[in-house]
N, C-alpha and C positions, 0 to 999 in steps of 0.2 A: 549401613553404608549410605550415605548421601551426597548426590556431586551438589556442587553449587557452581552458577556463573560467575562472569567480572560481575563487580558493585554497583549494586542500581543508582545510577545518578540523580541527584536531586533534580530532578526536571520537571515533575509530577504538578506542586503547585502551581504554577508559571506557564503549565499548560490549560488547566483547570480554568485557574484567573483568566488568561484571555480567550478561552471557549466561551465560560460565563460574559465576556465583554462582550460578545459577537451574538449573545441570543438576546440581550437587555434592549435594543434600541427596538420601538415601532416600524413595523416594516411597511414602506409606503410603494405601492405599484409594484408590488411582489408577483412573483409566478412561481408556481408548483410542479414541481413533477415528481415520477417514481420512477423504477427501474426494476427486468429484472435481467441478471447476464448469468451466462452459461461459459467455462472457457475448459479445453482438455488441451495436452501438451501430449507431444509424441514421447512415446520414454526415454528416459535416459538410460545409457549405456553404464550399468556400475564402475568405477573407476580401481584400477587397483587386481593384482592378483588375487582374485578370488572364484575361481573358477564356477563354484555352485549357488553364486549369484545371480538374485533374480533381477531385470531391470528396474527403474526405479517409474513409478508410475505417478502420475499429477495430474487433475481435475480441479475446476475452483467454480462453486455456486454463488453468487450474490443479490441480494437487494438493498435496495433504498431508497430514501425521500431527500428531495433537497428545493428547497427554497433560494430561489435566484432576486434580489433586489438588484434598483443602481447603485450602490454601493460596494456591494459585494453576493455572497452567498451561505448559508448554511441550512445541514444536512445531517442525518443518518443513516449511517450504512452498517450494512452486517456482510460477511465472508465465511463460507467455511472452503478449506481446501483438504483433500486428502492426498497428503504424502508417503506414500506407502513404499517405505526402505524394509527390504523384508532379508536383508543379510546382519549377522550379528545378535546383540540384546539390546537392541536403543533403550533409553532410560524415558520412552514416550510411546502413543500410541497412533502419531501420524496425521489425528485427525485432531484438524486446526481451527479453532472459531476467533471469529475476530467480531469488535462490535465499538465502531467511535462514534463518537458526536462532535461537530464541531464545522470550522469555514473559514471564510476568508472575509476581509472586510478594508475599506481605504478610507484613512481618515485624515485627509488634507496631504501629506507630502506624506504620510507612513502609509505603510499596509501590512496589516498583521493576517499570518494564516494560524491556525492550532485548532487539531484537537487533540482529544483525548479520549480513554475506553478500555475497553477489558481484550487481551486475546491470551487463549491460553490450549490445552488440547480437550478433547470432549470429555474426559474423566472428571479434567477439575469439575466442569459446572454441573454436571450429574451427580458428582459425590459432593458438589458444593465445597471443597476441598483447597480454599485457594491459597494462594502464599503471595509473597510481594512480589515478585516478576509477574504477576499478570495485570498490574498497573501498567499503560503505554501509552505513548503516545509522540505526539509532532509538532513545532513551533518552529515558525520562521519570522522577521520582521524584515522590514524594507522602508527606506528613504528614497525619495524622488528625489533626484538632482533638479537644482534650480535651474540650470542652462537647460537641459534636456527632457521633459516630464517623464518619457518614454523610456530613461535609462534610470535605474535605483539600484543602491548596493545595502545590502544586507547581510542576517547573519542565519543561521537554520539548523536548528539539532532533531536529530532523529535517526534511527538503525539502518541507513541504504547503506553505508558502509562498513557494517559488522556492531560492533557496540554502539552506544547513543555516543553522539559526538558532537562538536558544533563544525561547522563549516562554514567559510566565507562566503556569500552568493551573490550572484549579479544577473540583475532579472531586466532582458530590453525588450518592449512589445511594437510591432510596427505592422502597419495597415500599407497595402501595398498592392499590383494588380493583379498578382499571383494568390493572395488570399491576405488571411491575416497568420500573424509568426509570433509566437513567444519563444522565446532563450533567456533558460533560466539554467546561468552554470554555476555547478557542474552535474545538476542535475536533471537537467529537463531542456530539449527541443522539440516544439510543437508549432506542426500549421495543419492551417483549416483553409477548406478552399471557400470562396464569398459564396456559394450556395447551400454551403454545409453539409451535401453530400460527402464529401473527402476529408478525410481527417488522419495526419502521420503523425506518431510522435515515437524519437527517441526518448528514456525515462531511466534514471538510477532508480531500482525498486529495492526495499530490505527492510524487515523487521524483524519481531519478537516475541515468541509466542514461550508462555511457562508450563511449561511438562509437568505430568505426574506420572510414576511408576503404575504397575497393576495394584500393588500393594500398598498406593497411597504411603509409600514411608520415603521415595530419592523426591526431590525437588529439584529442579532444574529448568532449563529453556533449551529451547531450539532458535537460533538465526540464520534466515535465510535470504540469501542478497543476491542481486541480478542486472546486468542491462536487460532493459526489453524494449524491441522494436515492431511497432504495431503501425497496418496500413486499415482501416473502416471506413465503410461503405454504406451508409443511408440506404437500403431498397424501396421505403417507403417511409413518407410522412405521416406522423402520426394525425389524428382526429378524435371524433367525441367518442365512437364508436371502438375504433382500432389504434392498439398501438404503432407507435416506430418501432421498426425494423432494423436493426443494424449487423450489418457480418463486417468480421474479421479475420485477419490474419496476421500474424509474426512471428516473432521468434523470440527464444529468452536466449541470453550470450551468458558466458562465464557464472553458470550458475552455482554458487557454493553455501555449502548444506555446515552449518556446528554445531553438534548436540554431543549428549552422553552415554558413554556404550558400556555396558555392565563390564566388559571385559577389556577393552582396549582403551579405557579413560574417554579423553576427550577427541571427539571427530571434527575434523573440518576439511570435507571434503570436496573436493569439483565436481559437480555432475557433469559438467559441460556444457553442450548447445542443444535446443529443443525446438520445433516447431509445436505453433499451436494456431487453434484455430478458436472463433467464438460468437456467440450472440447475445445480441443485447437487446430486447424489447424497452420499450421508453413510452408512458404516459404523459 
């Protein structure tokens, strides 16, 4: 018995190619930093008549490096989260790695973001087990309007809204005395206050991670998509010595889970809404 997803889209080279364009150029008056963040989420309530279900539970560990030029930025980051749906026979084992390469970059009136990288659940890369869903990745481009520099409309494919997709985008940034603002629809509102203690943003989140069975024989993926609305708080600046400090708070809205259930085919289920809290230390 084997499930399989929708049809992986040809998106792969075309993320690769402009990852690769984004690490080739000499970076002049660069800066470094790393990371590491901590985030748990309150559980969710299982959805559905199931009386001897247990909540659903979520944790996400991260690090990384990223390289800030005036141009742009790139970076490595890695994720593991643990999803732990402990009703039914999921066709996975919850635990999620995820691992891109990749940035952003402005080259005269465009600006191109992508990366790309592996995420798949921990069986694959322990049994080294992998299949082609655990190819992934994100690209977006953008044009500057000539009237406005501050307004560009683009295009951006990537899993926030269940399969890979493209979507239209429209990205405005403006400096102001309230801080600074990016709106990027329809995924992304964010400001920063001028001291960089404050930082909100609303965010369309979702990806895709490729599953293996215990028995290395189903292949499959899990998709998991969400708004998340996050308020952080600088407690301290970082130095030679100590890192930055950061806490958080917010919440994930409509949060919905697709995988594959040994018995009941395919799931796509609502968890619903979750608080969660977190920290981020910063070099």
């Amino acid at each position: 018995m084997q499930f399989t997803g929708p049809p992986t889209p040809r998106f792969s080279p075309l993320v690769v190619v402009l990852t690769a364009a984004l690490v080739l150029p000499r970076f002049s008056q660069a800066s470094d930093h790393a990371y590491l963040l901590y985030r748990q989420w309150q559980s969710y309530d299982w959805q559905g008549d199931v009386p001897a279900a247990d909540d659903v539970s979520r944790v996400q560990r991260g690090l990384g490096w990223r390289r800030q030029f005036p141009a742009g930025s790139f970076g490595l980051d890695y994720d593991y989260q643990a999803l732990r749906i402990r009703t039914g026979d999921p066709a996975h084992n919850g635990h999620l790695h995820r691992i891109t390469l990749g940035g952003d970059r402005q080259l005269g009136l465009y600006r191109v973001e992508a990366r790309a990288g592996l995420a798949g659940t921990s069986n694959m890369f322990k049994k080294q087990a992998f299949h082609r869903e655990v190819m992934n990745g994100r690209v977006a481009i953008f044009r500057a309007s000539n009237e406005s520099p501050n307004l560009s409309l683009g295009i951006g494919g990537d899993h926030r809204f269940g399969s890979f997709r493209w979507v239209p985008r429209m990205r405005w940034e403006l400096m102001n005395n309230s801080g600074r603002w990016l709106i990027d629809l329809p995924v992304r509102l964010r400001w920063q206050g001028h001291n960089n203690r404050w930082v909100f943003r609303i965010e369309r989140m979702g990806d895709r991670w490729a599953t293996l069975d215990k028995t290395q024989q189903v292949e499959s993926a899990l998709y998991m998509r969400e708004w998340r609305t996050e308020l952080t708080y600088r407690i301290r600046a970082g130095d030679e010595r100590w890192p930055a400090v950061i806490l958080g708070i917010g919440a994930s809205i409509e949060t919905r889970v697709r995988y594959q259930d040994f018995e009941e085919g395919t799931f796509d289920l609502r968890l619903g809404d979750a608080f969660f809290g977190s920290i981020r230390l910063s070099w």
